[in-house]
Every structure is written in C-alpha cells, then in structure tokens.
N, C-alpha and C positions, 0 to 999 in steps of 0.2 A: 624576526619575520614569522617564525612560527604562530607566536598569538594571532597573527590573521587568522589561522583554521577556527580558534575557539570564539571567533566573531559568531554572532547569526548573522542571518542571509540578509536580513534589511538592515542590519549593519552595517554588514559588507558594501550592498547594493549602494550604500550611502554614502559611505567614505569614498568609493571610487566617485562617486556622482558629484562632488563636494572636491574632488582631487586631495582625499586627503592620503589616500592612498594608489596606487597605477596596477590597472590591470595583470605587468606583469610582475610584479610582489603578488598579488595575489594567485596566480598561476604558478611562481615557481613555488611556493609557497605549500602548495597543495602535492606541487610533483615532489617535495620533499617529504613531505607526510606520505603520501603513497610508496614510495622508496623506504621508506622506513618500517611501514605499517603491513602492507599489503601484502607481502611474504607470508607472512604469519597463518592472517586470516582466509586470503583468497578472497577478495570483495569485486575488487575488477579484476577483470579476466581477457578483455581487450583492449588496447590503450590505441591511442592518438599518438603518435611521435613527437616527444618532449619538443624538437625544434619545430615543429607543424603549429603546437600550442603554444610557443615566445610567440613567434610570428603572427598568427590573430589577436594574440594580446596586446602586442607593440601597434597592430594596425586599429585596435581598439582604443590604445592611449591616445593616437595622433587621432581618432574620433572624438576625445572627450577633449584634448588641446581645440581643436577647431569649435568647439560649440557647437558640434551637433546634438540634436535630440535624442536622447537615449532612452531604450527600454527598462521595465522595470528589473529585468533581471541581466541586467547589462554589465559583464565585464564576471558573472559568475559562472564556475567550474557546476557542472551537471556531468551526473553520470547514465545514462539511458538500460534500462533493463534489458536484457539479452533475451527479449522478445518481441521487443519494437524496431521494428525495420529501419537501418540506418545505411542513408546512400553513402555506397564509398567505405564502407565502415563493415567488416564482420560482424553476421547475425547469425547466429547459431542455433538459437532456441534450442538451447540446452542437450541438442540431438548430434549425435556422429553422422549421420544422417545430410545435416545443414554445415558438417564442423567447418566447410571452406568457403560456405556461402557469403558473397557479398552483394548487398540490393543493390537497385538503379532509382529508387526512390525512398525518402524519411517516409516515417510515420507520418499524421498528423501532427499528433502530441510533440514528437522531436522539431517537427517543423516550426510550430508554434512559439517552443522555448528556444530553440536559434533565433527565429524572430524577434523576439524580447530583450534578446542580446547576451544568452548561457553561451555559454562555449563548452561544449561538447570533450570531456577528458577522454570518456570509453564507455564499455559497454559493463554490464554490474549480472552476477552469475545468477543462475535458474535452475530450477530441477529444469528434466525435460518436457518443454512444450508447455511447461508452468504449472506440470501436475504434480499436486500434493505438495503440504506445508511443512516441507524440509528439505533445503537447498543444496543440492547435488548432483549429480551429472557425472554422464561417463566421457565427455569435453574434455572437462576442466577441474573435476571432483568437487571436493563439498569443502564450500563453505563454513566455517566455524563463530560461536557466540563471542563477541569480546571479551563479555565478561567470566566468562567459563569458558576456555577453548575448547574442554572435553564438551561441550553440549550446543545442540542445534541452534542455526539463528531464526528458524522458522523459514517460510517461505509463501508462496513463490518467488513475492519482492526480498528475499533473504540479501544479495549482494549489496542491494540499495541500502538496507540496513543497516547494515555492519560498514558499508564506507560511512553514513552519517555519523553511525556511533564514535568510530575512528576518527573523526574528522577530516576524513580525508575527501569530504565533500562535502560541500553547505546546503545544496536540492540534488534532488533525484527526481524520478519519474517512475512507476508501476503500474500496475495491472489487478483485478481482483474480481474472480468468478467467485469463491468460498471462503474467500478471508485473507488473500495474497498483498494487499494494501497492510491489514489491520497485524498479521496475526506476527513477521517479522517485528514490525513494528513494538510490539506489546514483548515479544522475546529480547528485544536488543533498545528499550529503552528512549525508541525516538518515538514520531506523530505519522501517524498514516491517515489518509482519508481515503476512503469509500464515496467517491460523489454518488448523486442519482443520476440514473442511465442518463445520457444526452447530455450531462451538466459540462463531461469534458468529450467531444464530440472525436469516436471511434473510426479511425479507415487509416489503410485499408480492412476491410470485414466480409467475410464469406456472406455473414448473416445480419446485412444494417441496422434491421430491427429489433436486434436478440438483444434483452436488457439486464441477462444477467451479468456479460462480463463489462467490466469497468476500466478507464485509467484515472492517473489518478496520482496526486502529489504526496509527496512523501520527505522530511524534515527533520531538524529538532528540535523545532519549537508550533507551537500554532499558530501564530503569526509568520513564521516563514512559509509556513504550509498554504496561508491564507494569499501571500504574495506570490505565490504560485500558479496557485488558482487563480487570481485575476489575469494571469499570462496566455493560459490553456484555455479555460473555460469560455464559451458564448457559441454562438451558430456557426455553423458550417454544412452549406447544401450537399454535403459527401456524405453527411449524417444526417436521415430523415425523422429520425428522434434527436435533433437537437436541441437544446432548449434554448428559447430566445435572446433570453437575457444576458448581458455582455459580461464579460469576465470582472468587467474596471468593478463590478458592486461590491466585489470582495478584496478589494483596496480599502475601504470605511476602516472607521476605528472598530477594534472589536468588542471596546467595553461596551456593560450592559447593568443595571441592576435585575436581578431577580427573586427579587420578594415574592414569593404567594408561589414563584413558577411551581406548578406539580409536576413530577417526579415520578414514573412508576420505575421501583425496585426488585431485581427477582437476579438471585446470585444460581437457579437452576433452569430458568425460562420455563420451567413448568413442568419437572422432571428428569430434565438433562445432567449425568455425574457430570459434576465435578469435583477435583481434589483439592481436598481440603487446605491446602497451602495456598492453592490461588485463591479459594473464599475469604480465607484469614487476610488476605491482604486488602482487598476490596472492602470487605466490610470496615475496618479499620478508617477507610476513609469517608464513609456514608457521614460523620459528621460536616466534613468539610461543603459538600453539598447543601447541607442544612445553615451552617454558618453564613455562607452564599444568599442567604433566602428561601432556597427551597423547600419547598414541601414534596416529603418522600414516603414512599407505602410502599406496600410491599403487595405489590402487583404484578399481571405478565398477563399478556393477551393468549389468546387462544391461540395456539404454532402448529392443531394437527395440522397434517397432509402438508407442510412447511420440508418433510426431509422427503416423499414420496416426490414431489413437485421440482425439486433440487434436481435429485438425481435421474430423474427423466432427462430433463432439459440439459442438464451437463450431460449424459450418456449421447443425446442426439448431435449437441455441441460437436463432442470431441469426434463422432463416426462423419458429420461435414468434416470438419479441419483436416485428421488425420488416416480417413478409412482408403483414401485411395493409395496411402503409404504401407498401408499394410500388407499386403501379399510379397511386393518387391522386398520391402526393410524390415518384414519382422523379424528377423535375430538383428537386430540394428535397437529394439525399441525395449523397453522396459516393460517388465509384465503387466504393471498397473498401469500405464498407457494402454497395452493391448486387450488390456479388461473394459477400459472403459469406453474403447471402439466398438469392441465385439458387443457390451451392453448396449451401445446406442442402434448396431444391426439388429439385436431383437425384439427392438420395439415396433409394435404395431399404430396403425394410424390411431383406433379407436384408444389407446393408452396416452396417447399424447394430448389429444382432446380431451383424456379425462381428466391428465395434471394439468391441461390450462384452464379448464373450468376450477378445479379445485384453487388453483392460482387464485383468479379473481377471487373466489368468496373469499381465502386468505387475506387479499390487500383490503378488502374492506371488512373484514373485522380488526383489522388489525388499524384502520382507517377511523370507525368508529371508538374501540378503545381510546385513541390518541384525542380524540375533542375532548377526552379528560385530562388526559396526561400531554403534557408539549415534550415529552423527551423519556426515553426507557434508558435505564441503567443495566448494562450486563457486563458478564466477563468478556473478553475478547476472546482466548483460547479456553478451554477447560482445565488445562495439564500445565504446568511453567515447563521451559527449555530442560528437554529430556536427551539422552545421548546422543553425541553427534551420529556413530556408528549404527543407531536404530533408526530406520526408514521409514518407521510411522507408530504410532500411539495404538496398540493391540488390546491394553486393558487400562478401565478405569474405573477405581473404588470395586475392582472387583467385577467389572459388566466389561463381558468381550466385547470387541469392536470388531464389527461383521467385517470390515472395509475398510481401504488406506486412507477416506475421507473421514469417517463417522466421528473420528474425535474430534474435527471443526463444526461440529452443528452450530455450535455458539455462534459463528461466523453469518453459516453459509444460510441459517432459517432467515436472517436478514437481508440475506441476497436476491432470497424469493420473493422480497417484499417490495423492494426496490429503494427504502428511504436510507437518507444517507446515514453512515455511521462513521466513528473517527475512533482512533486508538488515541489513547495520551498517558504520559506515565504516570503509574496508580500505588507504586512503591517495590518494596525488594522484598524474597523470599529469605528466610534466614541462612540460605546459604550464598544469598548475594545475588541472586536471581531475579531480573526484573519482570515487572508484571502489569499489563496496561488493563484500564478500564475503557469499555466501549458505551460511548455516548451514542443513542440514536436519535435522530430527528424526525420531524414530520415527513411529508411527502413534498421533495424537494424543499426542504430548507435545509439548506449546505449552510447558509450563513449564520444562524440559529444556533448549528452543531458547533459550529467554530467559536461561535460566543460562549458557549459554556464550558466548554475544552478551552478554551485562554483563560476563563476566569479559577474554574480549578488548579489548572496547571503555575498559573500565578499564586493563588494561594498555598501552594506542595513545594512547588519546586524541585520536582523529583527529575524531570528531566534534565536539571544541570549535576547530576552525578556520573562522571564519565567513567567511562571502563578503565583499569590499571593501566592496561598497555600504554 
C-alpha cells in the first residue's frame, strides 16, 4: 500500500477513477506515511481525525461504486497552508495570536479543491502571517529540509513542501507575495506555480485588487500542478480581477515542440549576487533548453525600481492585514512582522503613487522585452537551503542584506510584474542540495509556463529523486 504515496496525482486521480484503486487505500495510505514521516519534519501541523478521514473516504468509494460523476481531483489527500482559512478546521497563520482560531468559512481556493473532490488531511506550517522564506513559527516551530534536516525548507509554502517531498501528499495549495509558491518549492525539490493575479481568484481579501499576492498549486511533478489548476483556476465575482477563462484549459496535453522558441537567459537578472553553487547548477542545464529547441541569450530586461515598488506595496500590504494587531499583540508578534507594519505606517500618499507609476513603466518594459523573448530564464532563490536555525539570508558573495526579504529579489522583482512564473527541478548542489530553475512567461500565459516546465523536467528528471527519509 505504501507505493500509492509514490503515485503522481493523475495517477492517482486515475486509478481511483478506473476503481483500480479505493479511496480508502489511498487515505490510509497517506495516514501511514504521515505516521511515519511527519515527526521528523513537521510538515503538517494540524490534522483531520484519522476516523473523520475513513469515513469521507468510505462515502467516496460508495460515490465511485454508484457511478457518480467525479471531479478531477477526486478521492485525493490535499494538505491546505496554514493561512488559508478552513471552516471547522484550525487556522493559525503561523501566529500565537490565531494559535485557537477556528473560521466559520473556507477559503475560496479550499472550497474549490473540495469541490473537485480533495479531501482535506490538514493544515501544512508557515512562518508567521507567511512573512519571509523560512518556515517557522513560535505555534508549531520550524519546519525542516528532507533532504538536509539541518537546513531550511524555504517558505512561506515551506510545510506544503516538505509533505510533497515526503510523500506524504500528492497536491497542496499555497500562497506567494515574493516567492512563497517558488522558493520552498526550488529548496525541497517539488513544482510550485506562481499564477498571474486573477488566474486562481483570491477571497476572502482585505485588498480585491492587490495583484501582488497570489495562490496557487503546488506538486511534484508539472502535470499534477497543471491538474490542479484546472480545479482552482477560472472566475469568480468574489474576485473582481478574475480572469475569465475556465480552469478545464489547463486540463490539454501539455506537450509542445519548441524550436526557434527565444529564450532570454540572465543567472543575475541584471546585478543581483548570487552564489555561485546555485549558478553552477543552472547553468549546467542551459543545454537542456537548447536541445528542446530553444534559442537562448543571454539577456534580462530592465528590473529598476522592481525592489523600490515590491517593498512599497508589501509595507502597505502588511499595515492593512496586520496594523490594527499591533498595539494589543506586539510582544505576541515577531520583529520582522512588526518592521514591516511600521514600514507600511510611514508611507505617505505621494510615495505610493510614485511606486505605482513606476510599477506600470516596469510592466511594460518588461512587456516590450518579452515580444522578443516568450519566456526568461532565472534562478528561483539566490542562495541553496541555508541553516535551519538561521532566520534569513544576511550576506551574499559578500553584499549585506539590508532586510529579512533582500535575498528573494530573484523571486519578488517578478511579483512586481505580475507574469506567471514556475519553479521546477533544475539539479542538486554537491552536497545534495536541491536547486530549481524559474521559468517565467508572458503576461498571463500560465499555460505556456507549464509547457515548458513539463518539457524540461521530462527531459532531467530531477524531480523523481526523493529525499533519503
């Protein structure tokens, strides 16, 4: 029974579909693998009641006995980030603060994958309130690498990570203002997507319109990712940037040829350190893209005013979310939460009109660039999985880092821009250290990204090398 875990999801999805397998083989299956796993790591952090989870399964099998119509993700274990609001269910958002809260309503994004027919195991850990890309919390503490348990799994989506890696789940769900999809993702070896704002349609939200932060699927392979997103993805009038188009598009096959496609390649996006361990890995694979078809150069658009514009708009983010928490709960809160409240209190009007002006020129040179190039090559993070016990990335190559964000520019200058990006695995550091390449696409073309992130990762094969445990 255990080889169900090392199914992928449309495997999975299929053998239940086909009764080649029953819903609960695949649910105890997963609760053995957690039993087993999840001590170790700390990936889930709030669980379902083993008997709550037979019982939907069992009511799911006499689903699939009757010949009902089933969804695409029907009869599979999902694990929900511990910042998506789950009725019934402990939501913590990574704060002592929230540690006993339970909503009275899902997310969207949850709603939508019960829909589909996930069954909900629990909730997957977060820093707190999903700031910064290193997963821990004074809840439930930190989360650990599979494959190094002395080193970080990344974060925000760090817990969703590390259960993929584990196999102690086939889908997840995330989140990603500066890299929280990509940059676990790229740390622990699985596929994260970055959709474009609206693609997977956000609520509840303080801010409807705000297109920096994202959700967003998250897998181990790009094809489960893609069967994801046709789950999540299409409109909803709760999201006034929704994008029209229905999720079913990212059901198609994902092959593609890509001869002639151009390529622009830039392992510093235009001056950004990186450590030379993560370049050595990436570059190593630049052939593989060329063998593909492509045509690659060595390019990068223009990224000023890409970190001024970031950190604006996250500073305002986070003084909406969490400013009115602060007078009552600040010794409740971590100091780089309370930094980046207080940064969002001292912006003035005229500053914030100055980073949304700067915004648009950004997306459209970055717009213009792209009618040459269909797709930009980067790193995902700058640094590979660094100690778990170190709370953020302080120097690299030598160049301080002002702030607990600065070492995800590689992420978050993409955030600013709003096109979709994807992590996928891009090879191992020589101490065993996984390291993703970030694929970006045009302006909304999710499906595009997905094409060529399947076609890579089919050609590597780097994501079928599991962690020891």
């Amino acid at each position: 029974m255990s080889d169900i875990c090392f199914l992928t999801a449309v495997d999975m999805a299929q053998k239940i579909q086909q009764k080649e397998i029953s819903v609960r083989e695949v649910v105890e299956a997963h609760l053995n693998q957690i039993e087993k796993i999840n001590p170790g790591v700390n990936a889930i952090v709030t669980m379902i009641p083993p008997e709550k989870l037979l019982e939907e399964a069992d009511a799911k099998d006499r689903a699939v006995a009757r010949g009902e119509e089933l969804g695409p993700l029907f009869g599979l274990p999902v694990g929900h980030k511990d910042l998506a609001m789950t009725k019934g269910l402990r939501t913590t958002f990574g704060s002592r603060i929230f540690r006993d809260f339970v909503p009275e309503e899902d997310s969207l994004i949850v709603e939508r994958l019960k829909k589909a027919g996930a069954i909900t195991i629990g909730k997957t850990n977060t820093p707190e309130f999903g700031a910064g890309s290193q997963t821990f919390n004074e809840v439930f503490g930190e989360t650990a690498n599979p494959y190094d348990m002395t080193k970080t799994c990344g974060g925000s989506s760090g817990g969703a990570a590390v259960a993929l890696a584990c196999r102690m789940l086939p889908i997840a769900d995330g989140s990603d203002m500066g890299g929280s999809l990509r940059n676990p993702a790229s740390f622990c070896n699985v596929v994260g997507l970055r959709p474009s704002p609206g693609r997977v349609p956000v609520w509840p939200s303080l801010a409807a319109w705000f297109p920096l932060s994202v959700e967003g699927p998250m897998a181990r392979t790009v094809q489960d990712v893609a069967l994801i997103l046709s789950a999540i993805a299409g409109p909803d009038p709760r999201s006034p940037i929704s994008i029209a188009e229905p999720g079913s598009l990212f059901a198609r096959p994902l092959e593609r040829d890509f001869k002639g496609v151009r390529i622009a390649w830039s392992m510093d996006m235009g001056g950004l350190p990186v450590d030379p361990v993560v370049t050595e890995v990436i570059e190593a694979q630049k052939g593989v893209f060329e063998s593909l078809g492509c045509i690659t150069e060595e390019r990068c658009p223009d990224f000023s005013d890409a970190d001024e514009v970031f950190r604006v708009w996250r500073a305002w983010n986070f003084e909406l979310g969490f400013g009115g928490l602060l007078a009552e709960h600040k010794n409740d809160m971590k100091d780089t939460v309370i930094w980046n409240i207080e940064e969002g209190r001292n912006l003035t009007g005229p500053e914030i009109g100055k980073a949304e002006k700067k915004r648009t020129a950004l997306y459209h040179r970055v717009r213009e660039f792209m009618e040459t190039y269909e797709y930009m090559i980067f790193p995902v993070s700058q640094v590979p999985p660094f100690d778990l016990k170190q709370r953020y990335i302080t120097e690299i190559n030598g160049i301080t880092m002002g702030t607990y964000i600065d070492w995800m520019k590689s992420c978050y200058y993409i955030s600013t821009i709003g096109n979709p990006a994807i992590s996928v695995p891009c090879g191992f550091t020589n101490d065993g250290l996984p390291v993703g390449v970030q694929i970006v696409g045009r302006h909304q073309d999710d499906f595009g990204v997905l094409q060529l992130a399947h076609a890579f990762e089919a050609a590597t094969g780097f994501g079928k090398r599991r962690p020891k445990l």
